[in-house]
C-alpha positions as CSV (number, residue, x, y, z in Angstrom):
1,X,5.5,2.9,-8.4
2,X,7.8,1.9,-5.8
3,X,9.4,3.7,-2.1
4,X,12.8,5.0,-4.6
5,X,9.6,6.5,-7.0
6,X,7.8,7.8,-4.5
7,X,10.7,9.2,-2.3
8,X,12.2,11.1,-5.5
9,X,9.0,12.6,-6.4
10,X,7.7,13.5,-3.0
11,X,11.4,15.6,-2.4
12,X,10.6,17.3,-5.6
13,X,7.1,17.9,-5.5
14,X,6.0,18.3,-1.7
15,X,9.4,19.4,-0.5
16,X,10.8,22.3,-2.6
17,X,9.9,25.1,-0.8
18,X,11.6,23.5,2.6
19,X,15.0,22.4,0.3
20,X,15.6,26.0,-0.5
21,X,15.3,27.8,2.9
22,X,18.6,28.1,4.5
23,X,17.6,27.3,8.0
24,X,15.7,24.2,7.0
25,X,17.1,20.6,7.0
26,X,15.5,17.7,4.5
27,X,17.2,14.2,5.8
28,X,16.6,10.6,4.2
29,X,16.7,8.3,6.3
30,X,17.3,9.7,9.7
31,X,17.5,7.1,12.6
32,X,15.6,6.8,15.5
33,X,16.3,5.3,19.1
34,X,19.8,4.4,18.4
35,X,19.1,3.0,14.9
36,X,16.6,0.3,15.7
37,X,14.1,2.8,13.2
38,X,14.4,4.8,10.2
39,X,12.0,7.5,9.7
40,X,12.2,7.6,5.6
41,X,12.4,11.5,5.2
42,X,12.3,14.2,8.6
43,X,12.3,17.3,7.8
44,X,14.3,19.6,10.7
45,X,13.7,23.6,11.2
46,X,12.1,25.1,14.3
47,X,10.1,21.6,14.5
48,X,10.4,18.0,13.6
49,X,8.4,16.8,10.7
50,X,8.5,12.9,9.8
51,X,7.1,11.3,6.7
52,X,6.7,8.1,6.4
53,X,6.4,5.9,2.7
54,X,5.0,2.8,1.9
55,X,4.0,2.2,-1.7
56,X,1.7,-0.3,-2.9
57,X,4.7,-3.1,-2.7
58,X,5.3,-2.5,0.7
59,X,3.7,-4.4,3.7
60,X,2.5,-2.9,6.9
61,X,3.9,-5.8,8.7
62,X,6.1,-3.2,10.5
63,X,3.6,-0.2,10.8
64,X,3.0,-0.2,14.5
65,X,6.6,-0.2,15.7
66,X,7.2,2.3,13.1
67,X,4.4,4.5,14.6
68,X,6.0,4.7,18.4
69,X,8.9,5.3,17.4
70,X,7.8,8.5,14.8
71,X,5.7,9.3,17.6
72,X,8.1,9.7,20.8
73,X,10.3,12.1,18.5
74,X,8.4,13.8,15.6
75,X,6.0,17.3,15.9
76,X,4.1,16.3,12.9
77,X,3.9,13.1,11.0
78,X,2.3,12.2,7.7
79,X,2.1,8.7,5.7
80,X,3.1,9.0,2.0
81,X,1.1,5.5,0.7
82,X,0.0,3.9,-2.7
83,X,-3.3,3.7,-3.6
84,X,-3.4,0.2,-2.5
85,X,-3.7,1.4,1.1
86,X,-6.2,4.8,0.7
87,X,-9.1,3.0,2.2
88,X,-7.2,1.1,4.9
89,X,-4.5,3.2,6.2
90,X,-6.1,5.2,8.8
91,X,-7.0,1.8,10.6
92,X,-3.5,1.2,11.6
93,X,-1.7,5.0,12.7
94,X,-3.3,7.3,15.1
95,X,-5.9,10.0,14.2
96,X,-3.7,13.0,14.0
97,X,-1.4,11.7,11.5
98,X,-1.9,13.3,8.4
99,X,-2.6,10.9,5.0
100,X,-1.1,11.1,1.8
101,X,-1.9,9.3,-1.3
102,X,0.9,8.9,-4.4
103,X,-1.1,8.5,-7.5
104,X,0.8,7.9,-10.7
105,X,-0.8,10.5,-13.7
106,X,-1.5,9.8,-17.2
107,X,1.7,10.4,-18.4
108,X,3.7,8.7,-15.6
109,X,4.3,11.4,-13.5
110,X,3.4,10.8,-10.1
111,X,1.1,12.7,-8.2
112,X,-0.1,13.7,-4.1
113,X,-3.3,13.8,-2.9
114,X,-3.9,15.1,0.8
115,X,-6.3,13.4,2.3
116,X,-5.8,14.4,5.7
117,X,-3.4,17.0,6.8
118,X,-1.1,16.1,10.1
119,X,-2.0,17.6,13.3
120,X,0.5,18.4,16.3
121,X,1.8,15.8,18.3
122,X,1.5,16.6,22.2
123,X,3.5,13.8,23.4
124,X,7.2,13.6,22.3
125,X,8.9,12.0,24.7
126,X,12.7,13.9,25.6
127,X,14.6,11.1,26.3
128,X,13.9,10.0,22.9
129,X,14.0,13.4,21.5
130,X,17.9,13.6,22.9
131,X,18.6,10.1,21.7
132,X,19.2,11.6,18.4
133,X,22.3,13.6,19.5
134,X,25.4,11.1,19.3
135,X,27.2,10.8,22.8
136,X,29.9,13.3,22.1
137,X,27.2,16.0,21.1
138,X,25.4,15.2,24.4
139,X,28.6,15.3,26.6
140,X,29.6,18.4,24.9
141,X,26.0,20.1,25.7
142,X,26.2,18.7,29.2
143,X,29.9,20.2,30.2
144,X,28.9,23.6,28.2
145,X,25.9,23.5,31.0
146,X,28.8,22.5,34.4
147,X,28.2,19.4,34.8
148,X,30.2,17.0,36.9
149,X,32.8,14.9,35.1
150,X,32.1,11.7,36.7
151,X,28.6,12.4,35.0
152,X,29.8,12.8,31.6
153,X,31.3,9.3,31.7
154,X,27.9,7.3,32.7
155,X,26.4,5.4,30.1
156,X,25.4,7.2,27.2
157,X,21.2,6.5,28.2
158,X,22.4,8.4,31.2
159,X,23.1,11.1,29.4
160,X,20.2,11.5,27.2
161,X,17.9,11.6,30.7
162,X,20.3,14.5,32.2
163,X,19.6,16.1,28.6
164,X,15.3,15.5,28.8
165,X,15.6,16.9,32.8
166,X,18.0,20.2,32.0
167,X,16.4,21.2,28.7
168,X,12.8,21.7,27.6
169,X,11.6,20.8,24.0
170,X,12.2,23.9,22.3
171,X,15.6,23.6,23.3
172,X,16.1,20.2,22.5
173,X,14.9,21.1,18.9
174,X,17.3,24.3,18.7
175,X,20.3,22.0,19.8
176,X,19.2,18.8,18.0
177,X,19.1,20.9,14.2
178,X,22.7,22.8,15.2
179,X,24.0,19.7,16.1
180,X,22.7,17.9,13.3
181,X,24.1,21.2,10.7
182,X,27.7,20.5,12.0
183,X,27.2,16.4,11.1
184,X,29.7,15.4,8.1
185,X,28.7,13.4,5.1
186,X,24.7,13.4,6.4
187,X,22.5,11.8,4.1
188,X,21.6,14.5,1.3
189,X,18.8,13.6,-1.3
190,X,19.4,14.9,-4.7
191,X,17.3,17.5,-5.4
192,X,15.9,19.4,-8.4
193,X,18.3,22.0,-10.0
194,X,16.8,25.0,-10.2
195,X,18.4,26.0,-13.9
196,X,17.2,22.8,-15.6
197,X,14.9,21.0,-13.5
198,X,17.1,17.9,-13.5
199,X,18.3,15.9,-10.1
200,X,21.5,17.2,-9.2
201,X,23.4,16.6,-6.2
202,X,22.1,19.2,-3.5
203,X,23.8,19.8,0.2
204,X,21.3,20.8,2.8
205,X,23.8,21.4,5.4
């Protein structure tokens, strides 16, 4: 049962309902902090949800860098492991994260178990919040709000802190998921027809 296993099943299992409401995004994949981190699946509507995989063939090597970085953007976060990691996991993420376990069934399919549901996340930080609009989405957001032209042509980190200090979180969110509805060729899992319960190709956009 490996991540591509897991993945697959988890978008068709734990993530229906949120593929088939209109206002709700379901991205593979999305980078954080300029790319230096991948959260595996986030799912966007009027919050940020992040879910993170590691199946019993992965390492945790990279666990605690993986864990700032879901935690300076994400509302809510959960951890999608193999049973390999049930009794050890909750050593190595913080206590509000919420825990579940992939357990492949008697007949292949494969399974989740909650073990501990995610809890809201009090401190996302903005700057990193804004660092997932690209530079012309921020420049665009700033002008629309007057600013100064010599201040839409500072570096882009500028940017994102001119974003954090002229927009609360909730606003943030509401321009991040328009933003992110106008993106071309975004990164679309295939998702369960609903005629014949076979993987078809599914925009979310």
């Amino acid at each position: 049962m490996n991540d591509a296993e897991i993945r697959q099943s988890f978008h068709k299992k734990r993530l229906r309902r949120q593929h088939a409401q209109k206002n709700t995004l379901v991205i593979d994949e999305l980078g954080l902090n300029h790319g230096r981190r991948r959260a595996d699946i986030a799912v966007v509507n009027g919050h940020l949800v992040g879910y993170e995989i590691k199946s019993n063939d992965d390492s945790l090597r990279r666990l605690k860098e993986q864990v700032k970085s879901y935690n300076a953007v994400f509302d809510k976060i959960s951890i999608v492991v193999g049973d390999r990691y049930v009794n050890s996991i909750q050593n190595h993420i913080p206590l509000w994260w919420g825990v579940i376990v992939s357990v492949r069934g008697p007949r292949g399919a494969i399974n989740f178990n909650i073990i501990r549901r995610a809890q809201t996340n009090i401190n996302v930080d903005p700057i990193c919040l804004a660092r997932l609009l690209w530079r012309n989405e921020a420049e665009e957001i700033l002008r629309e709000r007057k600013l100064p032209a010599r201040i839409l042509r500072q570096p882009r980190e500028m940017l994102y802190g001119y974003l954090a200090d002229e927009l609360n979180i909730c606003e943030l969110r509401k321009l991040i998921r328009e933003y992110f509805k106008k993106r071309k060729n975004w990164r679309c899992p295939e998702l369960p027809s609903r005629c014949d319960g076979l993987y078809q190709p599914v925009s979310t956009l």
